[in-house]
C-alpha positions in Angstrom: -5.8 3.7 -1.0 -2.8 1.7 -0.2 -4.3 -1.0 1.1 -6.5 -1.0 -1.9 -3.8 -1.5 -4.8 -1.9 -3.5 -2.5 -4.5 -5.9 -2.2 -5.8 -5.7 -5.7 -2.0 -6.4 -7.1 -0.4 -9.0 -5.3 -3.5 -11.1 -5.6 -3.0 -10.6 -9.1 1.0 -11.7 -9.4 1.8 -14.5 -11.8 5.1 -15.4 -11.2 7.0 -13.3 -12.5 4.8 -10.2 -13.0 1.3 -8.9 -12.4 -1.6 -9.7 -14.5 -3.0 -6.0 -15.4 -6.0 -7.3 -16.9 -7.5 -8.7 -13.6 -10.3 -6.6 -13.0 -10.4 -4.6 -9.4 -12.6 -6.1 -6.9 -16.3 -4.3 -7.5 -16.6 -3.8 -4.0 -12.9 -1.9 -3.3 -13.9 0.5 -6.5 -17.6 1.6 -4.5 -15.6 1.8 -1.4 -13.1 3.8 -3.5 -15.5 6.4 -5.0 -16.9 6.9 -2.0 -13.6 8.2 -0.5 -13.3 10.0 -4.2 -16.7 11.7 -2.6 -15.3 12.6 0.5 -12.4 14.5 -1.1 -14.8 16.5 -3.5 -16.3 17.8 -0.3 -12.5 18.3 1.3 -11.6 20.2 -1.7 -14.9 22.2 -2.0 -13.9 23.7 1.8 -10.3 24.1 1.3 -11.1 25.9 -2.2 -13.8 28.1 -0.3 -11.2 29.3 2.3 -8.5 29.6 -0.3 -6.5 27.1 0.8 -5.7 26.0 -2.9 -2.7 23.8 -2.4 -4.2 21.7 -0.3 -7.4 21.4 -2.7 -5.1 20.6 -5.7 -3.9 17.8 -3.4 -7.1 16.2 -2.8 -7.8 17.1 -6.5 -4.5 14.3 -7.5 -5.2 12.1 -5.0 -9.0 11.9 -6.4 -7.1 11.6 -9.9 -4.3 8.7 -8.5 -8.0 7.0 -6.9 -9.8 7.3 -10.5 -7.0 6.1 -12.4 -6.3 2.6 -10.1 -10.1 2.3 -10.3 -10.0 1.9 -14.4 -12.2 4.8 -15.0 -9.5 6.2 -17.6 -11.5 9.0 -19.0 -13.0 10.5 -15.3 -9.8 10.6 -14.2 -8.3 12.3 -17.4 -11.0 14.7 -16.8 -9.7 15.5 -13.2 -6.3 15.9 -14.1 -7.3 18.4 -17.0 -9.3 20.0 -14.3 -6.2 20.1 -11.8 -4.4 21.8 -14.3 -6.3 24.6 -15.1 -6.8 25.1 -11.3 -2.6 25.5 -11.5 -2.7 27.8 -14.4 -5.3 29.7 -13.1 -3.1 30.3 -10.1 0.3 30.3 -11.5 1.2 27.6 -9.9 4.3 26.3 -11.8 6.4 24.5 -9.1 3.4 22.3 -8.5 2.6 21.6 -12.3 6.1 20.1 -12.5 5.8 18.4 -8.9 2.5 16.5 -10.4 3.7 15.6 -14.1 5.4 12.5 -13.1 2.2 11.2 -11.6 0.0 12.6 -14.4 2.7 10.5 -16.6 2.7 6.6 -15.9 3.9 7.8 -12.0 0.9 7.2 -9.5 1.3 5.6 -6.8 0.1 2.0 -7.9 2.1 2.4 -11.2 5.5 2.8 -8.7 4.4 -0.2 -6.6 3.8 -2.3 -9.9 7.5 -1.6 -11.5 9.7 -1.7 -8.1 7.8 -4.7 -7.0 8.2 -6.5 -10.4 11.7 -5.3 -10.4 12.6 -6.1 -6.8 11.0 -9.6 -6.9 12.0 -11.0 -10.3 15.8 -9.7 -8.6 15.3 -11.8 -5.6 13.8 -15.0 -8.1 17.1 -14.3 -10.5 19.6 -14.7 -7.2 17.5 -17.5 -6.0 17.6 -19.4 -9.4 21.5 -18.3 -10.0 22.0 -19.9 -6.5 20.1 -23.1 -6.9 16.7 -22.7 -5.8 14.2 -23.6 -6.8 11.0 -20.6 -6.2 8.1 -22.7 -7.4 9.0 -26.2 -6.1 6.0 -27.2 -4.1 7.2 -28.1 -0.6 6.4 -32.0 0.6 4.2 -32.6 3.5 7.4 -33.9 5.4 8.5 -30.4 4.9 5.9 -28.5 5.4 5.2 -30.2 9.3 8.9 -30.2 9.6 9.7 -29.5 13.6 13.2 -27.7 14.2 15.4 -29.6 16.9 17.5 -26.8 18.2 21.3 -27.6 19.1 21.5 -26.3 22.3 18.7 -26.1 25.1 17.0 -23.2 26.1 16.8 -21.9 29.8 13.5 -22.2 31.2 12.4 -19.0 32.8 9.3 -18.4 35.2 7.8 -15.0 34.8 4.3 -15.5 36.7 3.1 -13.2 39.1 3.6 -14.2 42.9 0.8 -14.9 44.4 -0.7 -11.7 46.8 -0.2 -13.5 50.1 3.3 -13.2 49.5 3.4 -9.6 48.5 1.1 -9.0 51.6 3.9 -10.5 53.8 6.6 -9.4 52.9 5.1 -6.0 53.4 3.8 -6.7 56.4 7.6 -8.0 57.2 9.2 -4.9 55.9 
C-alpha cells in the first residue's frame, strides 16, 4: 500500500505541494481492491477463530486502502463497521488507538503533511541560502565530468588464474 500512495503522490507534487485532485491511477485502485479482497477473507478466518484484534486490524487497513482509493463513503462504511466490532467487544484501548486514523491520520494523509512540511523546509533553507530549486540545469552542467584533486590507487582484484593456485599447491 506504500508503494501505492507513494507512487500516486510524488507524481503528483507541484512544487511546493501535492495536487489532491489528481485522480489515482485506475489500475493501482483494481490492484488495490483486490488486496481489499484478500483481507475480507483474512478477517473472515481470524474472526472465525476469535482472533478479533487481528481482524479489526485488517478491518483499518481495508479502511486506510478505501480511503486513499477515493471511495469516501465504502470506506466510511468500514470504519462504522470497525467500530461496532470494538463496541461489541469492549474494546476501548483500541477505539482510541484508531481515532487518529479514522480522523485526517491514515497513513497517506501523514506522508502528505510531513512530506509537504519537510520539503517546502529544505526549498525555504535552499532559497534563504541562494539557490535556486527550479533553475533548469544547462547541458554543460548536466554532462559536467568531475576532475578529482588527487589520483586514485589502482587496485587489481581479479582472480588468479587456476594454474597458479594448482602450483602452488602442488609446491606446498
Amino acid at each position: 500500500m506504500k508503494k501505492a500512495f507513494h507512487t500516486h503522490y510524488l507524481s503528483c507534487w507541484t512544487r511546493r505541494n501535492f495536487d489532491l485532485l489528481e485522480p489515482v491511477n485506475k489500475k493501482m485502485v483494481e490492484m488495490l481492491a483486490k488486496l481489499c479482497s484478500s483481507l475480507d477473507q483474512l478477517a473472515q478466518v481470524y474472526g472465525a477463530n476469535e482472533y478479533i484484534e487481528n481482524m479489526i486490524s485488517c478491518m483499518v487497513l481495508k479502511f486506510q486502502i478505501q480511503h486513499f482509493s477515493r471511495h469516501f463513503e465504502v470506506a466510511s462504511q468500514t470504519k462504522e463497521k470497525i467500530l461496532e466490532v470494538i463496541n461489541s467487544y469492549g474494546f476501548q484501548g483500541l477505539k482510541k488507538e484508531y481515532h487518529p486514523i479514522f480522523n485526517n491520520g491514515t497513513a497517506h494523509e501523514k506522508f502528505i503533511e510531513k512530506y509537504t512540511l519537510h520539503i517546502n523546509r529544505i526549498q525555504d533553507f535552499a532559497t534563504a541560502n541562494g539557490i535556486d530549486c527550479y533553475q533548469m540545469l544547462t547541458e554543460e552542467q548536466v554532462n559536467s565530468k568531475i576532475e578529482w584533486s588527487i589520483k586514485v590507487l589502482k587496485l587489481d582484484f581479479s582472480i588468479l588464474p587456476d594454474i597458479d593456485i594448482q602450483e602452488n599447491n602442488s609446491k606446498n
